[in-house]
N, C-alpha and C positions, 0 to 999 in steps of 0.2 A: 339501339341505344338505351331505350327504356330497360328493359331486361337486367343491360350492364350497371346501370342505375342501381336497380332495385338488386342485386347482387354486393355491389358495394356497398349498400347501405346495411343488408343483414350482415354482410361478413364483419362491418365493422362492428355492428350490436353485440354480434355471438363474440367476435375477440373480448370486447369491453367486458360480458358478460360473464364469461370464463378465463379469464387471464392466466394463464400459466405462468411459475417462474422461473423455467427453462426454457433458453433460445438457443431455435438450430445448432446455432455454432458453439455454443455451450453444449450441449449434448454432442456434438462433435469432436469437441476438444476435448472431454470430460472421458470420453471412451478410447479417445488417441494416447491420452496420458497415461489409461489404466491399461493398452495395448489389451484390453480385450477387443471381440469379434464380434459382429451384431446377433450372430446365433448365441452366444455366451452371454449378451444382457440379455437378449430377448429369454433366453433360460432362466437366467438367475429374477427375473422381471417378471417371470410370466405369462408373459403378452410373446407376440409371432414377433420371426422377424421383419416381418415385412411392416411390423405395426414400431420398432426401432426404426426403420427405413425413414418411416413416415415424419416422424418426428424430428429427424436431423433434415428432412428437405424442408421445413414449414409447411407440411401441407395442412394448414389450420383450417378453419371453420365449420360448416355444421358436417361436413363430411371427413374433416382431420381425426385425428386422434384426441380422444376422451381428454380433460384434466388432470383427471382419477392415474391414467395411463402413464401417462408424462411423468406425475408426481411417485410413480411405482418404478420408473425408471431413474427419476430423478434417487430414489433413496438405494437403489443399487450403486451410484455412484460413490455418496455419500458413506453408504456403511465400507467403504475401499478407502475413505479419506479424501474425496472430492470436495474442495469448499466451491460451493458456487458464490460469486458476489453481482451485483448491479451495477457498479460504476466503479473503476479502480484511480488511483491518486489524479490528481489534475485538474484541469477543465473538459479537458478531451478523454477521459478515460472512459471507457465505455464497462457492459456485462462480460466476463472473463470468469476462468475457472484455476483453480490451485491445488495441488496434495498438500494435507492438513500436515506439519511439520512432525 
């Protein structure tokens, strides 16, 4: 129990500490939209695919994938016309993704 403790405590530091502004399911939806391939971002991105993989499962913390990574991924969407946002119309609207009109 200690262990899982002290687990939770650093993964929450390292989240707070490096905040990305893409969430899984944004990176999933962002790449569903653009019907590319995880080999085709991981191309155009640089990075493997297996490091695309990583970032549409959340596997965050001090063993996830980089900031740097994410945001290298994130801009391949973007230069396609990907808008990411934070919260959409509502109370309840959550982070969501759009093609730039």
């Amino acid at each position: 129990m200690y262990l899982y403790s002290v687990w939770v405590f650093v993964n929450t530091v390292y989240r707070n500490k490096y905040e990305v502004s893409v969430n899984p399911a944004q990176a999933r939806a962002a790449r569903a939209i653009l019907k590319l391939g995880v080999r085709e971002v991981a191309e155009l991105a640089k990075v493997t695919a297996n490091t695309v993989s990583r970032v549409e499962q959340d596997e965050a913390g001090p063993r996830g994938p980089q900031p740097v990574t994410v945001e290298a991924i994130k801009r391949v969407y973007e230069d396609r016309g990907v808008i990411f946002f934070e919260s959409g119309p509502g109370p309840d609207g959550g982070p969501g993704v759009r093609l730039a009109r």
